[in-house]
C-alpha positions in Angstrom: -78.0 26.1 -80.2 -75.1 24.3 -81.4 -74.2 20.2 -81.3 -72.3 20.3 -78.1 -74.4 23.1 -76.1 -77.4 20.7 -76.7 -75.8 17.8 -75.6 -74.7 19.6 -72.6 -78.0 20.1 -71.8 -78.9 16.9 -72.7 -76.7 15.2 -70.0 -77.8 18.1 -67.7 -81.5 17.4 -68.1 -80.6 13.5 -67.0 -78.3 14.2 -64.5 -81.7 16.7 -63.1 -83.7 13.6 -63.4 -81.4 11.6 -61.3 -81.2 14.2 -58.6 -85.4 13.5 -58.3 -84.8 9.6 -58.3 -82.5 9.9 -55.7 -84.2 12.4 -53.8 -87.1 10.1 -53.6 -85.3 7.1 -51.9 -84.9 6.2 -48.5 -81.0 5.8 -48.4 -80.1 2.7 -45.9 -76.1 2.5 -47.5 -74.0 1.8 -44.4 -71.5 4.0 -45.9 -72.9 7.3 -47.1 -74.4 10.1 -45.1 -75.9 14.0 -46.0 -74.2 17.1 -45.5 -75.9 19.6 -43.2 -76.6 22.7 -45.1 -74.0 24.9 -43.5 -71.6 22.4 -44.5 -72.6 21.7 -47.9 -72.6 25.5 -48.6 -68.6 25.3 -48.2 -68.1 22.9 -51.2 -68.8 25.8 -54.2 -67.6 28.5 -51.8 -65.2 31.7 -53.4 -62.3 29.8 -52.1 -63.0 25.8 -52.9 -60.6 26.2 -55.4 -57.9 27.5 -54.0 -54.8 25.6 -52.5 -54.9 25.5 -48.8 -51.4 23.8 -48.3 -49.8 22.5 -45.5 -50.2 21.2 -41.7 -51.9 23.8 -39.4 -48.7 24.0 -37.0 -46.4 24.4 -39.6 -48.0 26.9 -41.6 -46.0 30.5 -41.4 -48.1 33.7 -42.0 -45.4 36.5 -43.4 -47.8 40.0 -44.2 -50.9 39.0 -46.8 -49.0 35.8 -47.9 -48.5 32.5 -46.4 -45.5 30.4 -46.7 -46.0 26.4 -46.6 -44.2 23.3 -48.0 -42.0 25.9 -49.7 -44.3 27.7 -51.4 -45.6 31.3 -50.6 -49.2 32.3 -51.5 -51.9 34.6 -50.5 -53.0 34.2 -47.1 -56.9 33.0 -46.0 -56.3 33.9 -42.2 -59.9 33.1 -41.4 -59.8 29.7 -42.9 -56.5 29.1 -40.9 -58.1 30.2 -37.6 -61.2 28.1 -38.4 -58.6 24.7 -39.4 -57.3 25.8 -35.6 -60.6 25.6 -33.6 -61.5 22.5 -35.7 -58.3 20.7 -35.1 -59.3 21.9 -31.1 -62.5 19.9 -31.1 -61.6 16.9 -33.2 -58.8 16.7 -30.9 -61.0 17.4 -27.9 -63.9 14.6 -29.6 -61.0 11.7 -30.2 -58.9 12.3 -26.8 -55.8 12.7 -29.3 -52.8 14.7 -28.9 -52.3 15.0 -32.7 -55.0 15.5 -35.5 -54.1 15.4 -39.3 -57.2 17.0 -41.1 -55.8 17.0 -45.0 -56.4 13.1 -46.4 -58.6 13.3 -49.4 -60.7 10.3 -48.9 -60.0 7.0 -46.7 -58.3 5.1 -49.0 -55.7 8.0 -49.1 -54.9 8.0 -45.6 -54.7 4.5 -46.0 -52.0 4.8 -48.4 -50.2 7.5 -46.8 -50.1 5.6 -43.1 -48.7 2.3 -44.2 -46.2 4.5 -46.3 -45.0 6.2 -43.3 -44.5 3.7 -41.0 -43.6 0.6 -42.7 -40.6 0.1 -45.6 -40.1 -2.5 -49.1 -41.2 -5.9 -48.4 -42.3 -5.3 -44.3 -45.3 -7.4 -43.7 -48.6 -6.0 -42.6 -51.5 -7.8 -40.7 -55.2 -6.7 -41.6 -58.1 -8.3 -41.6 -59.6 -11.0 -44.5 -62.0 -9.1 -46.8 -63.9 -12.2 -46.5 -64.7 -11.9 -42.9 -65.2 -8.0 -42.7 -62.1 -6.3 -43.9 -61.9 -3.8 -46.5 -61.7 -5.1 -50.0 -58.9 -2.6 -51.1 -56.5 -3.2 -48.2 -54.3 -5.8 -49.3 -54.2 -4.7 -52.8 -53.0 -1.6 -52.0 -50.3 -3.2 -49.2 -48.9 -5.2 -52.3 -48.5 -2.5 -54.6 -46.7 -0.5 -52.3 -44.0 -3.4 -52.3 -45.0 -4.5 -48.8 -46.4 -8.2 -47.9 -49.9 -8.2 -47.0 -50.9 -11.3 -43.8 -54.4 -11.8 -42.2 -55.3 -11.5 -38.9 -56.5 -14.8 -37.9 -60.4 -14.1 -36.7 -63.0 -16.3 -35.1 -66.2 -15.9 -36.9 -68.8 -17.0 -34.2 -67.8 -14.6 -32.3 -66.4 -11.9 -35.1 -63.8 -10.6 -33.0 -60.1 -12.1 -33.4 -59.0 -15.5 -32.6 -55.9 -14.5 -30.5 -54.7 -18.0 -30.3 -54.6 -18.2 -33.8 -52.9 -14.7 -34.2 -50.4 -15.2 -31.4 -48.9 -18.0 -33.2 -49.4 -16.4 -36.7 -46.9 -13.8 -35.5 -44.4 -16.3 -33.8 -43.8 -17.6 -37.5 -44.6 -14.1 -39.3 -43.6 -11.2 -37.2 -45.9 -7.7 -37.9 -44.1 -4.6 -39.0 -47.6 -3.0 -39.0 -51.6 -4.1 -38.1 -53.8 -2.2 -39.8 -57.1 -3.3 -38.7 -59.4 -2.4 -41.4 -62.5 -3.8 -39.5 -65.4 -2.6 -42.4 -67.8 -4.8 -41.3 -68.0 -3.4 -38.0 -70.9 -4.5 -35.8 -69.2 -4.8 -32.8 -65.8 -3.8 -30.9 -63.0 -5.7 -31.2 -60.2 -7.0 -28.5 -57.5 -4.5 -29.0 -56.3 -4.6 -25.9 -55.2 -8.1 -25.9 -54.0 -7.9 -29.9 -51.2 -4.8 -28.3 -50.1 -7.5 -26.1 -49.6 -9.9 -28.2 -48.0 -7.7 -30.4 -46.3 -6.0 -27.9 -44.9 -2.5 -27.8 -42.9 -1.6 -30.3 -45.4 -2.9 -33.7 -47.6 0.3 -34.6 -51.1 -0.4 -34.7 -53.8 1.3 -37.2 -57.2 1.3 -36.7 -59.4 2.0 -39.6 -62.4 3.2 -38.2 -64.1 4.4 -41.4 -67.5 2.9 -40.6 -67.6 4.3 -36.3 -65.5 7.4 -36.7 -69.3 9.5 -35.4 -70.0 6.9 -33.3 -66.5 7.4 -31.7 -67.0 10.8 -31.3 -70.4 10.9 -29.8 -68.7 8.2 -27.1 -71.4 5.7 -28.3 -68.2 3.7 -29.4 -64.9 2.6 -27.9 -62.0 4.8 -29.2 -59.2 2.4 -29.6 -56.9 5.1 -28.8 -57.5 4.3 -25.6 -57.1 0.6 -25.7 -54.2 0.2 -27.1 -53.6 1.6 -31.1 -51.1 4.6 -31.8 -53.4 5.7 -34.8 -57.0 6.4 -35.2 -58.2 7.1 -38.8 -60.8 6.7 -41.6 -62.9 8.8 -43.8 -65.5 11.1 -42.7 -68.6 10.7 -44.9 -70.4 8.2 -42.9 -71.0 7.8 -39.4 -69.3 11.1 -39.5 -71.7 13.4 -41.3 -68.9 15.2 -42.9 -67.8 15.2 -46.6 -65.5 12.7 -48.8 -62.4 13.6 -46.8 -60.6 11.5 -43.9 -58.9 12.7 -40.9 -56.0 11.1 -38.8 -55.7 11.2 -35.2 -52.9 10.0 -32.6 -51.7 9.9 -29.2 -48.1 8.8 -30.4 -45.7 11.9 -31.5 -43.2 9.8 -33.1 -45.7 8.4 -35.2 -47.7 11.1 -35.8 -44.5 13.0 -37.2 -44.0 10.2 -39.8 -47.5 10.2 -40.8 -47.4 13.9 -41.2 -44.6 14.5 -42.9 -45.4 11.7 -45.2 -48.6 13.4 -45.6 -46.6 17.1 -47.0 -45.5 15.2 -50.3 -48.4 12.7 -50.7 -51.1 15.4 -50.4 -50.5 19.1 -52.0 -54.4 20.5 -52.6 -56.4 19.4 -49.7 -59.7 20.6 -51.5 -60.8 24.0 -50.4 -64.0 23.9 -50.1 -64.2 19.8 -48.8 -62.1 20.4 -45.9 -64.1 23.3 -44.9 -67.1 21.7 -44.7 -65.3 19.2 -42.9 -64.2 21.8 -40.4 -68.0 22.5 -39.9 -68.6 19.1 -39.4 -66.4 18.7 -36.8 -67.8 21.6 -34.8 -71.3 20.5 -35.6 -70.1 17.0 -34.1 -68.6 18.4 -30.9 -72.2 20.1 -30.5 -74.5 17.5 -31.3 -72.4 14.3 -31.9 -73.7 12.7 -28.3 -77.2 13.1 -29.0 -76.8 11.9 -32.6 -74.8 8.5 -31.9 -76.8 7.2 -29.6 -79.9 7.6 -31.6 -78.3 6.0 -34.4 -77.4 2.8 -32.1 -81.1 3.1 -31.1 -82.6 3.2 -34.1 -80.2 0.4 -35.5 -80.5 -1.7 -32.5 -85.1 -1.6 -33.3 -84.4 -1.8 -36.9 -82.6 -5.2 -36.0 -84.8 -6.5 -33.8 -87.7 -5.5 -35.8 -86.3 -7.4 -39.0 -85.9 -10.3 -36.6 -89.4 -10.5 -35.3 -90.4 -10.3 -39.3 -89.1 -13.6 -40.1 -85.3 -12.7 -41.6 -82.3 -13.4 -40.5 -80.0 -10.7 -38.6 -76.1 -11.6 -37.7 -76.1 -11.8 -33.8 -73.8 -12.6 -31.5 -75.7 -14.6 -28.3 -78.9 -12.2 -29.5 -76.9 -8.9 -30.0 -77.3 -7.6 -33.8 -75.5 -4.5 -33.7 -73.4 -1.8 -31.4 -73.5 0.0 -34.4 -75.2 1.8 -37.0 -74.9 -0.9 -39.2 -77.0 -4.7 -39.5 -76.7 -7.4 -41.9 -79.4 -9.9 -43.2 -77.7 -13.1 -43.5 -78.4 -16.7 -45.2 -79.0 -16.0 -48.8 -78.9 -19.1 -50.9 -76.7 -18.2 -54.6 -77.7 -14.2 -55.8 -80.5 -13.8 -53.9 -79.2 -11.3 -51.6 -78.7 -9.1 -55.2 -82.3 -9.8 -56.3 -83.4 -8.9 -52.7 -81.5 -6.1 -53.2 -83.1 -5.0 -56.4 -86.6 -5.8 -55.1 -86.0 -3.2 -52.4 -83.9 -0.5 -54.9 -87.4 -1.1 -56.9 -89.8 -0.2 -53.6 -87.6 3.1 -53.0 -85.2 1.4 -50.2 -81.4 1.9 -50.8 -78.9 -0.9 -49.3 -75.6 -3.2 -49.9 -75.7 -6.4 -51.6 -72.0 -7.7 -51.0 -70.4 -10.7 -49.4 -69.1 -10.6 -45.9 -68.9 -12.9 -42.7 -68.0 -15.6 -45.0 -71.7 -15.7 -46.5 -73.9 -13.4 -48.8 -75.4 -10.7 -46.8 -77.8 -7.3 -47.4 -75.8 -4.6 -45.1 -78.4 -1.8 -44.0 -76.8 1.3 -42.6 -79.3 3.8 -40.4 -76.7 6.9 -39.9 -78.1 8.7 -42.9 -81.9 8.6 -41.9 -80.8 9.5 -38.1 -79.4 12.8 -38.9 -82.4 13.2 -41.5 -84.6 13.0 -37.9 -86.1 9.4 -38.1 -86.3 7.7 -34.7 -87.5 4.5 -33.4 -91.2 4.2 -34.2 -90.2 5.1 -38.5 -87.7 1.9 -37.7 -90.5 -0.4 -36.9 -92.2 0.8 -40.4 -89.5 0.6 -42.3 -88.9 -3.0 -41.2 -92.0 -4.0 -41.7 -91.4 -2.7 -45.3 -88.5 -4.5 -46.1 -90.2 -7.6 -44.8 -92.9 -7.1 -47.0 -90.7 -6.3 -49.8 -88.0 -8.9 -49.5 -91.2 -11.7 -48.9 -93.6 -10.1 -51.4 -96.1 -9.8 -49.1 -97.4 -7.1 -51.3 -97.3 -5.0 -54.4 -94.0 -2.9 -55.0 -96.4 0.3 -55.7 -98.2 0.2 -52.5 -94.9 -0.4 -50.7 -93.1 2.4 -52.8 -96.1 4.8 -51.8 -95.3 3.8 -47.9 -91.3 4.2 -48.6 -92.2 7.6 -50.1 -94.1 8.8 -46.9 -91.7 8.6 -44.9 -89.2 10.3 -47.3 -91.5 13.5 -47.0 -90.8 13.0 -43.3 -86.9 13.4 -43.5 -86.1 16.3 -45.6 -84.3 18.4 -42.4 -80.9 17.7 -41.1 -81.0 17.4 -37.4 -77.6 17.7 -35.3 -76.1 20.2 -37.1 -76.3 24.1 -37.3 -79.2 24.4 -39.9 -81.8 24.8 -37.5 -80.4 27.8 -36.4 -81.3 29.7 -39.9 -77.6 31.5 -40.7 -77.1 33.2 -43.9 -74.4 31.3 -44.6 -72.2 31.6 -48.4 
C-alpha cells in the first residue's frame, strides 16, 4: 500500500468514526434535518452529475437532446416530467403562481433576489442580526454595492416596531425589505409593514427556518399577507436537501428573479434537486401531519424546560409557534459551556447570541420526522435539565440520551415506509 492510499484510508477510517459519533446523538440544531431514504438515494444517483440546466417552462426538448440557456445536451425526459409534477405541488403547498426550484443553498437565493430587484447603492431594510436576523444578510447587501438599513423591531414583543419603521422610511426610503427573520418563534406583522411600505417596494420573506411549517399550513404564508416573494432553503423545517426554492405570486417579479437566476446559477446539482423533487411530493403527502407535530412537540418541550427551572423566551406565556425555542439569561459564556455540557451527554444544539442576549436555540424538526412525539419531549427535557443543572452524572444521562436514539432510527412522513426499490 503506498503513502497516499494509506492516508486515504486513514482519513476514511476517521471520517467512519464520525459517522458513529454522530449517529449516536440526539440532533436538536434548529437548522438541520434528515433526508428520507427515497430522497437520499437521489444524491449518488447515475445522473447527480449531470447538468440539468435551465427553468422548467423554458426548457425546449428537440429529438434525444435538450436545448437550454443556449446550450444543447442530452435529454433526461423523466427528470423534466418529475421537475414538472414537483413544481405542481410546491406551487399547490405555497399558494404561488410561480416556483423557482434551481438555488443552491439559501444564501444563494439570497444573493440572486436582491440582485434582481434592486440596482448600485439602492438601500435594503432587513432585520438586525442582533435581534433575530440572519448574520450574513447585510454583508452580502454591502458587497453587492447596495446600502444595507434595519428594520426597527420591538423586542418585548419580537415583532416590528411600526412606529419606529414608519418614520425610518420617511427619512430613508426602501428599494427592497428583505425580512430575514432567523430567529423565528413567532409571525410577524406583514400586513401592516406592506402598508407602510406601500405598493410599489418589493418585499422578501426569508423563510429559511418555517418553509415546512408553511407548507403543512401550521404557519402563516406571507404570500398571503402581503410579500411578492417567498423563499429560503430547504434543509430544515423542510426535510429536503441543501438546496432553496423561490416562490411568488407577482409575474413581474418573478421574471426578474428568474432570469437573474439563468446566469447566476448554471449546474443546479443533479442529484440535490432531485431529492428535492421527492421532498416536495413527500411534503404535499405528509407535510400536514408533520407540521403540526413538530409545533406540538416544540410547544411540550418548551413548557417542559419551563416547569424544570430554565428560562424559555415567551411572549405573555407563549414560547414558540414554531419548531424552534430558546433558553435565555446566560450570564458571560455560559450558554457555550451549557452547550458543551449537553454536546458531552449526546444532545446536539446552538449556542449563539440573539434577542439581544446569549441564548441555547433547540430545534425539534429533526427528531419529529425521526417519529418522536410528545411524551420523548418530556424526557428529553428533563434531560437537559439535569444536564444543564448537573443534577447527575454525564454517563447516566448519555445512557438515557442514547435510548431514545435507538427509538428514532425511521423517517416518518415520507415514502420510506412504503418499502420501494428505489436507485
Amino acid at each position: 500500500m503506498n503513502a497516499d492510499r494509506r492516508l486515504f484510508m486513514h482519513h476514511f477510517q476517521q471520517l467512519s468514526s464520525e459517522f458513529s459519533r454522530s449517529s449516536d446523538v440526539l440532533h436538536l440544531t434548529a437548522n438541520e434535518n434528515v433526508l428520507s431514504d427515497a430522497a437520499k438515494s437521489m444524491l449518488t444517483c447515475p445522473v447527480h452529475g449531470r447538468y440539468h440546466l435551465g427553468h422548467v417552462n423554458k426548457r425546449e426538448y428537440r429529438r434525444s437532446g435538450v436545448s437550454a440557456l443556449g446550450l444543447t445536451s442530452i435529454a433526461l425526459p423523466a427528470m423534466h416530467d418529475f421537475e414538472l409534477e414537483a413544481s405542481r405541488a410546491a406551487m399547490k403547498l405555497f399558494s404561488a403562481s410561480h416556483v423557482d426550484l434551481r438555488p443552491i443553498s439559501g444564501l444563494h437565493a439570497m444573493i440572486v433576489t436582491i440582485s434582481a430587484l434592486t440596482n448600485k447603492n439602492d438601500t435594503v431594510y432587513c432585520i438586525n442580526p442582533s435581534q433575530g436576523g440572519h448574520f450574513a444578510t447585510t454583508p452580502i447587501v454591502e458587497r453587492l454595492g447596495r446600502q444595507a438599513a434595519y428594520l426597527e423591531w420591538d423586542d418585548n414583543k419580537l415583532d416590528f416596531d411600526l412606529i419606529g419603521i414608519q418614520n425610518s422610511f420617511r427619512s430613508r426610503a426602501p428599494d427592497l425589505i428583505y425580512v430575514d427573520h432567523s430567529c423565528c418563534l413567532f409571525s410577524l406583522n406583514l400586513i401592516e409593514l406592506r402598508q407602510i411600505a406601500g405598493d410599489s417596494v418589493p418585499i422578501v420573506y426569508d423563510a429559511s427556518h418555517p418553509l415546512g411549517l408553511i407548507a403543512g399550513g401550521a404557519f402563516p404564508n406571507p404570500l398571503q399577507y402581503g410579500c411578492d416573494v417567498l423563499q429560503g432553503n430547504t434543509h430544515k423545517t423542510f426535510p429536503g436537501p441543501q438546496k432553496a426554492a423561490v416562490f411568488s405570486n407577482n409575474e413581474e417579479i418573478f421574471q426578474r428573479i428568474a432570469s437573474a437566476m439563468d446566469v447566476m446559477v448554471s449546474s443546479q446539482h443533479s442529484g440535490d434537486t432531485l431529492a428535492l423533487y421527492v421532498t416536495m411530493l413527500e411534503m404535499e403527502s405528509f407535510g400536514v401531519e408533520y407540521s403540526k407535530q413538530i409545533l406540538s412537540n416544540s410547544r411540550t418541550l418548551a413548557k417542559c424546560l419551563q416547569d424544570e427551572g430554565l428560562n424559555v423566551t415567551n411572549i405573555d406565556g407563549r414560547h414558540t409557534d414554531t419548531h424552534q425555542l430558546y433558553l435565555q439569561d446566560f450570564s458571560d459564556n455560559q450558554h457555550l459551556s451549557g452547550t458543551e455540557r449537553l454536546l458531552r451527554c449526546g444532545l446536539s444544539v446552538n449556542a449563539k447570541r440573539s434577542l439581544n442576549t446569549n441564548v441555547i436555540r433547540i430545534g425539534v424538526q429533526e427528531i419529529t420526522r425521526r417519529g418522536l412525539i410528545e411524551e420523548h419531549m418530556t424526557t428529553i427535557g428533563k434531560i437537559i435539565s439535569s444536564c444543564l443543572f448537573e443534577k447527575e452524572e454525564t454517563p447516566s444521562l448519555r445512557a438515557a440520551v442514547k435510548e431514545i436514539v435507538d427509538q428514532a432510527h425511521l423517517i416518518k412522513y415520507s415514502f420510506d415506509k412504503n418499502k420501494i426499490n428505489y436507485i
